[in-house]
One Martini backbone bead per residue (centre of mass of N, CA, C, O) as a GRO file, in nm:
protein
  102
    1UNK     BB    1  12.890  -3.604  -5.075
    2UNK     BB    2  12.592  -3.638  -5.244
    3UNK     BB    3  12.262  -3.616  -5.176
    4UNK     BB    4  12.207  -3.882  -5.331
    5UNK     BB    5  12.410  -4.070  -5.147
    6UNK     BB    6  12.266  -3.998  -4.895
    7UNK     BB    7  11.998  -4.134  -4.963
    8UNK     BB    8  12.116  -4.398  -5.094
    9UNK     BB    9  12.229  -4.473  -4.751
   10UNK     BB   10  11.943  -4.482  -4.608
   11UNK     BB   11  11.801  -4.667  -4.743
   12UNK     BB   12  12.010  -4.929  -4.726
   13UNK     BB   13  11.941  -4.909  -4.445
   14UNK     BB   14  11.650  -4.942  -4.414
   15UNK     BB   15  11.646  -5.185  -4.546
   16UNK     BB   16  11.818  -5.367  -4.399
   17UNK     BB   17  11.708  -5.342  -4.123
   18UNK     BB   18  11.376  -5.443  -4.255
   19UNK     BB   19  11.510  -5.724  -4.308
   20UNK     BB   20  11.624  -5.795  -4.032
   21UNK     BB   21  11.334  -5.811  -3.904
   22UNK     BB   22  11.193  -6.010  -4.076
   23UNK     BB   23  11.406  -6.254  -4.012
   24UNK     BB   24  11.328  -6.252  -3.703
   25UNK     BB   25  11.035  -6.319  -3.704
   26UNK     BB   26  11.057  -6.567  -3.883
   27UNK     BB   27  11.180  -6.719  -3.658
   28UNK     BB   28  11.021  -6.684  -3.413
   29UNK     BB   29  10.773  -6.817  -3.568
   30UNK     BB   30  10.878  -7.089  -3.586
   31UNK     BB   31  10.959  -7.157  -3.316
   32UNK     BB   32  10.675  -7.128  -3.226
   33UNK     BB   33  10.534  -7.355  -3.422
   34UNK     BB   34  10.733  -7.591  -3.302
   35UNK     BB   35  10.644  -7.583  -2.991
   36UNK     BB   36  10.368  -7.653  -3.045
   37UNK     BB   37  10.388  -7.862  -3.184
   38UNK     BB   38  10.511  -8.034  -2.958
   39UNK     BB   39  10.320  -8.026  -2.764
   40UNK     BB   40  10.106  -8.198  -2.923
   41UNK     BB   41  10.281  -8.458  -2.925
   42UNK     BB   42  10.277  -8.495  -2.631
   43UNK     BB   43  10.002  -8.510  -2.555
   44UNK     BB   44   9.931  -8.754  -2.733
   45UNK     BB   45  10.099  -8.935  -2.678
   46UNK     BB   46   9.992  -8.980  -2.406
   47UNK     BB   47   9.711  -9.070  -2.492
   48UNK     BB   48   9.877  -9.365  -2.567
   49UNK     BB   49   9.957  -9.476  -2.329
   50UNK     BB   50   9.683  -9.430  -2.150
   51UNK     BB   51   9.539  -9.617  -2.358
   52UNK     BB   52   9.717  -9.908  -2.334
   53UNK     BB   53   9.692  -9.895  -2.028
   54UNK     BB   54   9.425 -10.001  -2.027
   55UNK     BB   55   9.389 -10.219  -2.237
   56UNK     BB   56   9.578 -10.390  -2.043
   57UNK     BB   57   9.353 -10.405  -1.812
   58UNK     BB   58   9.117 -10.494  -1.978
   59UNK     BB   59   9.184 -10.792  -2.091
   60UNK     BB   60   9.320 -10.979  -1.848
   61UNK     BB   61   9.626 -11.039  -1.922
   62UNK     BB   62   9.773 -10.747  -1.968
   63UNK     BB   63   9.744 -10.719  -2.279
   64UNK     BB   64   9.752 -10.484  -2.592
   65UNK     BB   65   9.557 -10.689  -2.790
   66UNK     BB   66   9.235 -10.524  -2.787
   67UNK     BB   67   9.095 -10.755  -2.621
   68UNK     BB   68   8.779 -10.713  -2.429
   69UNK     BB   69   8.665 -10.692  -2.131
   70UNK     BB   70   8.366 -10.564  -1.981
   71UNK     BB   71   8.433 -10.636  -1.682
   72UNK     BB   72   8.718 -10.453  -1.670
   73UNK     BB   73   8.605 -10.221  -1.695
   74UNK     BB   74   8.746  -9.889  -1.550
   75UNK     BB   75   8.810  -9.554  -1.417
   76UNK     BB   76   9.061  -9.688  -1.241
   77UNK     BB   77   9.231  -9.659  -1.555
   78UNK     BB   78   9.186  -9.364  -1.543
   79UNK     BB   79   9.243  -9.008  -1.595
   80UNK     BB   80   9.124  -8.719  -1.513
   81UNK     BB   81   8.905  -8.625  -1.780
   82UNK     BB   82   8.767  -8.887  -1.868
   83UNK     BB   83   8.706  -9.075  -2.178
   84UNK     BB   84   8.544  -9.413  -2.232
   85UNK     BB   85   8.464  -9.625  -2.543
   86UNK     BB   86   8.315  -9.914  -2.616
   87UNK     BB   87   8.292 -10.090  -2.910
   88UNK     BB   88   8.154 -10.284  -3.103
   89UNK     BB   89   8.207 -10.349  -3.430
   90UNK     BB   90   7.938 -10.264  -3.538
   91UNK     BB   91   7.904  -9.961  -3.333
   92UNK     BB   92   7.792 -10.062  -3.044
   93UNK     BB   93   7.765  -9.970  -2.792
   94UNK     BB   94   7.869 -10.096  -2.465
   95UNK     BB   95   8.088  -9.858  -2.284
   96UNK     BB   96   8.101  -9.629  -2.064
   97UNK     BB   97   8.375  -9.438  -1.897
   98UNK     BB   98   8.423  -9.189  -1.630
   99UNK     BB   99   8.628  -8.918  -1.496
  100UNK     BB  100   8.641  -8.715  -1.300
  101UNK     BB  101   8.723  -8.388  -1.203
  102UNK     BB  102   8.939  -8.202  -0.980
   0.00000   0.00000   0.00000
């Protein structure tokens, strides 16, 4: 084998190498942003979970037809680190209820 092969067959190696290390991080960086992201999805999830348990709460009637009676809000429907804002429709604040911080 000559030196000029032996050159050849070492760069093959680093190139393989460093092609094999870059898909490998490729590979782990989409599972980490799959994975944040599916944190963030099922956040949101509970998120509207809880909001659609108060609006059932709050309506008077047990159903999340979106109907609010004021007399009904109350942060005892609400967890813990909550802000809650009920607006009439032309955009004023009618009630705002918060749940203390544990």
């Amino acid at each position: 084998m000559s030196a000029a092969d032996a050159a050849s067959e070492i760069w093959k190696r680093i190139f393989s190498f460093l092609a094999f290390v870059a898909v490998t991080l490729a590979f782990l960086t989409a599972l980490w942003y799959f994975f944040s992201y599916a944190d963030k999805v099922l956040e949101q999830r509970d998120a509207r979970i809880q909001a659609q348990q108060a609006l059932a709460a709050w309506s008077g009637t047990g159903g999340a037809s979106g109907a609010i009676r004021l007399s009904e809000v109350s942060a005892d429907d609400l967890e813990p680190c909550t802000v809650a804002k009920v607006y009439y429709a032309n955009g004023t604040l009618a009630k705002e209820v918060r749940t203390p911080c544990p």
